[in-house]
N, C-alpha and C positions, 0 to 999 in steps of 0.2 A: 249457411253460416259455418257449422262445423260437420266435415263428411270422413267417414271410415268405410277405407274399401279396402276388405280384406284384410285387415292388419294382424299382423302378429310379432309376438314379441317371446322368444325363446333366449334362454339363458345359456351360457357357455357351458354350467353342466349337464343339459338336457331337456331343462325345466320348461314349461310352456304355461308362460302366465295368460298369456292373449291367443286366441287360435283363431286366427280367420275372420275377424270380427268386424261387421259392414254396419252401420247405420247411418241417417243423419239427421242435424238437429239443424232447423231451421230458424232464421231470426225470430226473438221473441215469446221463442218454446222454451221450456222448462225439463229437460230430463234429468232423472234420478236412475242412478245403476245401483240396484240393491242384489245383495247375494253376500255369501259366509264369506267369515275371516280367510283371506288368501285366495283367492277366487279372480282378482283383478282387476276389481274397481280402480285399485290407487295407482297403480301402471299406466291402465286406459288413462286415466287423466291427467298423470304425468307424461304421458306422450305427448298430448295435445299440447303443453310448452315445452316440449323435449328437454325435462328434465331426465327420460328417459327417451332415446329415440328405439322405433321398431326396427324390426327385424326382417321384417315386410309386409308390404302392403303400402298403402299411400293414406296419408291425411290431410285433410287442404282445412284451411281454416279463414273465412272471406274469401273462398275461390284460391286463396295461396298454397301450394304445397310446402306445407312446413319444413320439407326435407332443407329449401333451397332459401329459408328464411333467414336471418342474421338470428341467433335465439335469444341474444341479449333485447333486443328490439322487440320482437315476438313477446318474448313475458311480459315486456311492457305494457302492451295490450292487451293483456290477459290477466284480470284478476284471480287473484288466488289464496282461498283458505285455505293451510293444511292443516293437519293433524296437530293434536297441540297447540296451536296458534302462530307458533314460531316467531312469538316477538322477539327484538334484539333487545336483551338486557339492560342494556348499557343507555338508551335512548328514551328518554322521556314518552309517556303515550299519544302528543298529540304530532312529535317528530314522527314514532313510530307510524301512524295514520298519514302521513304526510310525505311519507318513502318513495313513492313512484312518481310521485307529482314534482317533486324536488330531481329525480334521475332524469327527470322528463326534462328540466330545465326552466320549470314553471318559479316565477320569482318567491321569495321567502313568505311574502304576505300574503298571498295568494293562496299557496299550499296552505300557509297556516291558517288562513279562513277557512280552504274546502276544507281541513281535519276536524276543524273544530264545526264546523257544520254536519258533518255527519258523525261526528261522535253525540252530538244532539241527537242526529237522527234514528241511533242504535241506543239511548236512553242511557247515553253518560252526561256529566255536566263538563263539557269544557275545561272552565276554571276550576272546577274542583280535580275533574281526572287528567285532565290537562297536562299540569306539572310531575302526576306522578309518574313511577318509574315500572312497570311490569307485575314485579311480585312486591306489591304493595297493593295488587286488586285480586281480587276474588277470582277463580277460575270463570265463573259465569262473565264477567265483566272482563277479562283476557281474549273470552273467544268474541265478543262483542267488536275489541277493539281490533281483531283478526278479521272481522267483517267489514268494518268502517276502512282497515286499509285497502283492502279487493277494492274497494268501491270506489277511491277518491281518486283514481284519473276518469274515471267513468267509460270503464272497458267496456267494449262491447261484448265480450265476453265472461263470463265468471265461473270460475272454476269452484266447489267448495265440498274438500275431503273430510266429511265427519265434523263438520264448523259446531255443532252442536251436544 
């Protein structure tokens, strides 16, 4: 599902956040990279939707080398928590839930059902959280609704920086 061979990721000032780093994670496995602040967890995983690309080394993702992927396409099959949540302000929270499914091209009711079905599913009320707007919810309830959007094209993959 996801393979690192050899990867690394150096900075234009010297800096080596990634060194050489092989693993792989097979469909339906679950890995956790834990290690101290600045160490590389957040790199590594922003590699794998090249919101950072490496430096070297190769990462294939479904057998695809990411290098040679479209990245717009690529994120879209990659769910993703980051840090903070990084909901858009401006969008209501069942639009925000509804983000990839909509880019996807998937029709307006549709999406609006998957959001509002997995905002259920992450223990918000639809109509209640539905209508609101971001900071009008609780941080606990923010990173929730960060989780319900990863979820609602139903990536095969999921990425999730610190969701908690």
């Amino acid at each position: 599902m996801i393979r690192f061979e050899s990867v690394t990721k150096r900075y234009p000032d010297g800096t080596t956040a990634v060194d050489d780093l092989s693993f792989e994670v097979a469909e339906g496995e679950l890995v956790t990279l834990v290690g101290p602040s600045g160490c590389g967890k957040t790199t590594t995983m922003k590699m794998v939707n090249r919101l950072i690309d490496p430096t070297g080394g190769r990462i294939l993702v479904e057998g695809e080398d990411i290098a040679t992927a479209d990245p717009v396409r690529l994120r879209r099959r990659i769910g993703y928590v980051i840090q903070q949540t990084g909901l858009f302000p401006h969008r209501t929270v069942l639009d925000n839930t509804a983000t990839v499914p909509h880019l996807l091209g998937w029709a307006r009711k549709k999406s609006r059902a998957r959001a509002a079905e997995l905002l259920g599913l992450v223990g918000l009320d639809p109509g209640l959280h539905g209508p609101r707007y971001p900071d009008q919810l609780s941080g606990g309830e923010r990173q929730r609704v960060g989780v319900a959007r990863a979820l609602a094209a139903d990536p095969p993959v999921l990425l999730m920086d610190e969701p908690f």
